[in-house]
KEDREN-905457 format. One record per residue (C-alpha): residue in one letter; x, y, z. Coordinates in Angstrom, 2 decimals, padded with zeros to 5 digits. Layout:
N
<A, <X, Y, Z>>
...
//
This chain:
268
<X, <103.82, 070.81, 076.92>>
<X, <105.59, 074.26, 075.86>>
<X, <106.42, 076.33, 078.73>>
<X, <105.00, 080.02, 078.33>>
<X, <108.08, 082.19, 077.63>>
<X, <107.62, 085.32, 079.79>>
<X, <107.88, 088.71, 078.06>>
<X, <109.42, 091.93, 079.14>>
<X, <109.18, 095.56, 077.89>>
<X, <112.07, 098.03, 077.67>>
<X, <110.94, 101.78, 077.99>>
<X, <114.44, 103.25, 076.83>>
<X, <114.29, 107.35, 075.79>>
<X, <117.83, 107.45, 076.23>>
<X, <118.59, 104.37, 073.62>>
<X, <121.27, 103.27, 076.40>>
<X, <119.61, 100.71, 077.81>>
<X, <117.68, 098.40, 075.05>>
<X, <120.80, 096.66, 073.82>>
<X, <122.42, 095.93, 077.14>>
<X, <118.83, 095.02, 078.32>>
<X, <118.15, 092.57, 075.16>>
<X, <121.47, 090.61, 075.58>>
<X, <120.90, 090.04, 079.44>>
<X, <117.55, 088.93, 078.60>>
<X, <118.26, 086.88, 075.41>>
<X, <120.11, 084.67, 077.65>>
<X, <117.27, 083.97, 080.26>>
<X, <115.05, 083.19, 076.59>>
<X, <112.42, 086.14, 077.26>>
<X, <110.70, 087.91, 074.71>>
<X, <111.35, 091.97, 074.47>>
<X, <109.93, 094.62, 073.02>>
<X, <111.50, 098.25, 073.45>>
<X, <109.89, 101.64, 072.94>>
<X, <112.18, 104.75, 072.61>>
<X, <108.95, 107.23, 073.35>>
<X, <107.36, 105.94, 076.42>>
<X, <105.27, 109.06, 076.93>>
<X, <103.38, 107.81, 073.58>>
<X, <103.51, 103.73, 074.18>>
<X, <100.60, 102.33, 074.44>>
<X, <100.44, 099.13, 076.55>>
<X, <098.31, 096.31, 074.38>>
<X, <099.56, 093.03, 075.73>>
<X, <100.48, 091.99, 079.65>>
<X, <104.13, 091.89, 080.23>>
<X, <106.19, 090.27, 082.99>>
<X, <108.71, 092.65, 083.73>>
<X, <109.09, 096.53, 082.70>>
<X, <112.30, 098.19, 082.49>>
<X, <112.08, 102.07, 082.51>>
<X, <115.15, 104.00, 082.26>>
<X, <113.53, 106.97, 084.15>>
<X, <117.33, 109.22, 084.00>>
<X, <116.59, 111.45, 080.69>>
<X, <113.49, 112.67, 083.43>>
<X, <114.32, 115.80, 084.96>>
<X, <110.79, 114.93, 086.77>>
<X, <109.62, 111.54, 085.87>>
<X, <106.91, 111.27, 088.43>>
<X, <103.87, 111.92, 085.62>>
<X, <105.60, 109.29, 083.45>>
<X, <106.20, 106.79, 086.21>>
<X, <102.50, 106.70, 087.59>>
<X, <101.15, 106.80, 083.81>>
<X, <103.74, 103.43, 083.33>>
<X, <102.76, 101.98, 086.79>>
<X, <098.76, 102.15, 085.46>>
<X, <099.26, 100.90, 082.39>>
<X, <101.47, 097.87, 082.99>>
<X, <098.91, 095.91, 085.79>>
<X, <101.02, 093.57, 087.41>>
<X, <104.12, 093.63, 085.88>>
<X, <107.05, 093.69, 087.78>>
<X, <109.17, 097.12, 087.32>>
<X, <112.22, 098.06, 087.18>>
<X, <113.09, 101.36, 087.23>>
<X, <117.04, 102.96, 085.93>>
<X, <117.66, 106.22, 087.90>>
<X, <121.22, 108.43, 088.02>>
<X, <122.57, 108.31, 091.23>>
<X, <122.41, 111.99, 091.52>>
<X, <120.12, 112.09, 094.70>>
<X, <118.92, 109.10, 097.55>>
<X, <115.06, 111.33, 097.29>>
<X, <114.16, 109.90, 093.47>>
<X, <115.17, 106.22, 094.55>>
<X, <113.05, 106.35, 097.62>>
<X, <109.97, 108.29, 095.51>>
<X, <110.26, 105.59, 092.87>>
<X, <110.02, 102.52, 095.15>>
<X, <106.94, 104.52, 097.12>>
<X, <105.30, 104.98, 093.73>>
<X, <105.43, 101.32, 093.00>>
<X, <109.10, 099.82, 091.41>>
<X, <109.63, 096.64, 092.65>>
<X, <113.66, 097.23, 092.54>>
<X, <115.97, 100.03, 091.13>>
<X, <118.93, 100.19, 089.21>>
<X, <121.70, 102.91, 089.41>>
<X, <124.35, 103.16, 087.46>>
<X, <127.18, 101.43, 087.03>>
<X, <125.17, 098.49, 085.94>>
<X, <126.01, 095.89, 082.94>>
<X, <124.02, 093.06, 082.01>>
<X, <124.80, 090.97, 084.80>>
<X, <122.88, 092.90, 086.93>>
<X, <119.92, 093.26, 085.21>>
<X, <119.86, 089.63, 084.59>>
<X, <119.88, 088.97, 088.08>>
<X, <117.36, 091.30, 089.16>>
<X, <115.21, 089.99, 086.60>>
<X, <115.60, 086.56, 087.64>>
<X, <114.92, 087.23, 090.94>>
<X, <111.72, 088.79, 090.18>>
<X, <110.57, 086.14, 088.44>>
<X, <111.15, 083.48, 091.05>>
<X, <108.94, 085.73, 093.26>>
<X, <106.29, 085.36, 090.20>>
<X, <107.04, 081.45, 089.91>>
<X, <106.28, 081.54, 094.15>>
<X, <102.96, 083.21, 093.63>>
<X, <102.01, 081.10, 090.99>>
<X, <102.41, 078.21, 092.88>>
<X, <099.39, 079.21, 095.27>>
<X, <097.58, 076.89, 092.75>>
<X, <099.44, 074.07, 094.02>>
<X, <098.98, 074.56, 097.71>>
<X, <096.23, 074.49, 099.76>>
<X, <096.79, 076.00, 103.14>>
<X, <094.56, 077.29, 106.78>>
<X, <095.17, 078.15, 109.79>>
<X, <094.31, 080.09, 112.80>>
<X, <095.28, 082.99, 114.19>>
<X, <095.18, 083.76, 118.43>>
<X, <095.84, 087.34, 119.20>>
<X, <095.97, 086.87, 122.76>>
<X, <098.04, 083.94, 122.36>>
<X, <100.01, 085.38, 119.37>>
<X, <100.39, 082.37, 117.15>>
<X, <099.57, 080.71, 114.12>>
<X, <098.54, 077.73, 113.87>>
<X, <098.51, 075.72, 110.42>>
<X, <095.53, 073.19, 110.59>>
<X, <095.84, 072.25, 107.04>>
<X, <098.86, 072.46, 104.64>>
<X, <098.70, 070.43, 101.24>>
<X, <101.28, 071.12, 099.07>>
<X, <102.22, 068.88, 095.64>>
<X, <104.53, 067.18, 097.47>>
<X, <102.13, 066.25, 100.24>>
<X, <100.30, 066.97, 103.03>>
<X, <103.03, 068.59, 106.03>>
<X, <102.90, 068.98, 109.86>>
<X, <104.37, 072.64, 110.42>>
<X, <104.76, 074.17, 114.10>>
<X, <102.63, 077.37, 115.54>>
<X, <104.50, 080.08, 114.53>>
<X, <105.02, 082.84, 117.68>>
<X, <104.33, 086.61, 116.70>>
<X, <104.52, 089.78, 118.62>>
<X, <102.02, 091.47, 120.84>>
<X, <101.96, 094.25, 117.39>>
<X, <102.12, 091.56, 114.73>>
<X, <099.23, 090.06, 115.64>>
<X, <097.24, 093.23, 115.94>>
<X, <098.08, 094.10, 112.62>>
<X, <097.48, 090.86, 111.23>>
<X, <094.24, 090.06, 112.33>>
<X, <093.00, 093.54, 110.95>>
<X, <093.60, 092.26, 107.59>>
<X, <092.32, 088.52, 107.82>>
<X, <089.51, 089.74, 109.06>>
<X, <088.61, 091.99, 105.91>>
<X, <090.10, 089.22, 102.77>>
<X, <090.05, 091.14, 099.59>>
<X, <089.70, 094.72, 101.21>>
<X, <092.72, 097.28, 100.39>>
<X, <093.15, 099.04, 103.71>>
<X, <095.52, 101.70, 103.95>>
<X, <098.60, 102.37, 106.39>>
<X, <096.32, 104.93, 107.97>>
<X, <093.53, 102.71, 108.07>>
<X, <095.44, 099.98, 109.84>>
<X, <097.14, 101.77, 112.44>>
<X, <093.80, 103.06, 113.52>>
<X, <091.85, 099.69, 113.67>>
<X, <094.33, 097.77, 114.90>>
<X, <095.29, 100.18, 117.94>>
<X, <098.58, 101.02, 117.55>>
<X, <097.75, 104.67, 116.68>>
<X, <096.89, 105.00, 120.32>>
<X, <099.93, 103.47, 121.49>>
<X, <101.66, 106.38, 119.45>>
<X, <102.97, 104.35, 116.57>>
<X, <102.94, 105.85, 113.04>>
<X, <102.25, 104.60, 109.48>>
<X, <105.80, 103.63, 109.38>>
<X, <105.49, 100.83, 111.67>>
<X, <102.83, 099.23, 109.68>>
<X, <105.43, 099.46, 107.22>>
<X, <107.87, 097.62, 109.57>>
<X, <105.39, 095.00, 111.01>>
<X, <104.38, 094.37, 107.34>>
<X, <107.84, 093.51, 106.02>>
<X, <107.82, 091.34, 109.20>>
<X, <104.48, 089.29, 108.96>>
<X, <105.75, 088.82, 105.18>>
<X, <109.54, 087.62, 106.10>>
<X, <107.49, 085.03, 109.19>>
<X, <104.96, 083.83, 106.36>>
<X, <107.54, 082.95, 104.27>>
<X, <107.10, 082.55, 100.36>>
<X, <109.59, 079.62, 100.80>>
<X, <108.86, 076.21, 102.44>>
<X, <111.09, 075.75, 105.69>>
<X, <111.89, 072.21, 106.21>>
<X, <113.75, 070.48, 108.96>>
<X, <113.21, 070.00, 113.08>>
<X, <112.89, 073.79, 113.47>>
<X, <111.56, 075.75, 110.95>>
<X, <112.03, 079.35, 111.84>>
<X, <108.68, 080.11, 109.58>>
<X, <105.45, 078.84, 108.08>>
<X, <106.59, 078.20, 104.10>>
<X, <103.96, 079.22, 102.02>>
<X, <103.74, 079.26, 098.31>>
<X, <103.33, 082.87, 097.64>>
<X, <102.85, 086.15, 099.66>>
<X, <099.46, 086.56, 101.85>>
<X, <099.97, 090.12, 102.20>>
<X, <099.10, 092.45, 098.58>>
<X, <100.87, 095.39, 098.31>>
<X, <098.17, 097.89, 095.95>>
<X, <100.03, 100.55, 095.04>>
<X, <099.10, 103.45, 096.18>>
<X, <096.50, 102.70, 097.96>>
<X, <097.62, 099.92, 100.70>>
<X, <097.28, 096.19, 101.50>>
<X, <095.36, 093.48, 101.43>>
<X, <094.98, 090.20, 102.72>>
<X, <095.00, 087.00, 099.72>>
<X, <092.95, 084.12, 101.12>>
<X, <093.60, 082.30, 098.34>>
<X, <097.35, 082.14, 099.70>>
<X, <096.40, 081.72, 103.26>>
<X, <092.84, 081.12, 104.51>>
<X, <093.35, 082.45, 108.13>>
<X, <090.34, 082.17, 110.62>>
<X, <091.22, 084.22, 113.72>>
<X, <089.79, 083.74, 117.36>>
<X, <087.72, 085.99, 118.71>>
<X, <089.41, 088.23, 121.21>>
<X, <089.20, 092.49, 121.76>>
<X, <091.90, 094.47, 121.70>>
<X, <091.69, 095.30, 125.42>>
<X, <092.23, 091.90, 126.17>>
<X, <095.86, 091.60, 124.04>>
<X, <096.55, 094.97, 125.69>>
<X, <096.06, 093.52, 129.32>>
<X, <098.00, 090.71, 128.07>>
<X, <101.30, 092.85, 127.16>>
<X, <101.14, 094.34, 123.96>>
<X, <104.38, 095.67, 122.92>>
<X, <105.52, 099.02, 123.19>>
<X, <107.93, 098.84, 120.32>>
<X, <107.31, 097.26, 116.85>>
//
């Protein structure tokens, strides 16, 4: 059976970048195409990866959201001078998935593109893997009551959370499917009135995602439930979202008064 070869597009207005670009990804075997006038490129065909050399920008913001809704779910790179810490940070809030500043050569590009699409591979795999489990607020754990990957079916330990982390994450099993915004969480969940900000959904996010690991732990103590691709969907723009066709997570009933009385944690 032929293996699909994935495909990448290079958005280059500089010229700089396509030839570097092309020989780091000839050798991984992907297919490029390169544009010298993103501003007129019209996206006909899904992509795996987008490189966007966003330095000839003195403001690339309209050009960068116009990219980021017209590639779907490609992964994006995005090439920006080193000038100022402010457009690296806007860029990754807008939606790159990584950032390149210069110096770069090949072999960086190359590797960030590899990485990216291992993480692609790891979601892919969801078809493989069947997995549920339960989530107890008050006790803060999650259970796995049934995990069948290719290899087998696997026994995997409850894995502990805090006080916070389960708050947050049984606001978004509860609503599968549902984007649900930073806002939005911090004010069902609670943690607004404990005088936490958007930023710590941020924080507990990255943490839930690191403890539901994309890659299966094996051995007498795993320090995390492996799964085959990440539960949590970032939307850009707009938020999260909980995939229960990564995780199917049933929670137990319990109020939020009771994890309170219980100890809930006054840091993240």
């Amino acid at each position: 059976m032929a293996h699909a070869v994935n495909t990448c597009l290079v958005m280059d207005p500089s010229g700089e970048l396509h030839g570097m670009a092309s020989e780091s990804l000839g050798r991984l075997g992907m297919a490029c195409d390169v544009t010298r006038h993103p501003e007129a490129f019209t996206v006909r065909k899904a992509y795996d990866v987008v490189l966007m050399d966003m330095r000839p920008y003195v403001d690339f913001n309209e050009a960068f959201r116009r990219v980021l809704r017209d590639v779907g779910q490609a992964y994006v790179i995005g090439f920006i001078a080193p000038r100022d810490a402010v457009d690296r940070v806007l860029a990754l809030e807008m939606g790159a998935d990584a950032i390149i500043v210069p110096p770069f050569g090949p072999e960086e590009i190359g590797a960030r593109v590899r990485a990216l699409l291992r993480r692609q591979a790891q979601t892919r795999a969801v078809d493989a893997a069947v997995v549920r489990a339960q989530l107890d607020v008050a006790a803060r754990t999650v259970s796995v009551t049934h995990f069948r990957h290719a290899s087998g079916a696997m026994d995997l330990p409850a894995l502990g959370l805090s006080a916070n982390e389960a708050l947050l994450l049984q606001q978004l099993a509860l609503r599968p499917g549902q984007v649900m915004s930073r806002a939005e969480l911090l004010s069902r969940s609670g943690l607004g009135r404990q005088g936490h900000s958007v930023q710590t959904v941020e924080l507990l996010v990255s943490r839930l995602r690191h403890k539901l690991s994309c890659k299966l732990r094996t051995g007498p103590s795993p320090s995390a439930i492996g799964l085959p691709g990440d539960p949590i969907r970032t939307v850009r723009g707009q938020g999260y979202a909980w995939c229960a066709s990564v995780l199917q997570l049933a929670v137990r009933a319990t109020s939020t008064s009771s994890v309170d009385a219980a100890g809930a944690d006054t840091a993240a």
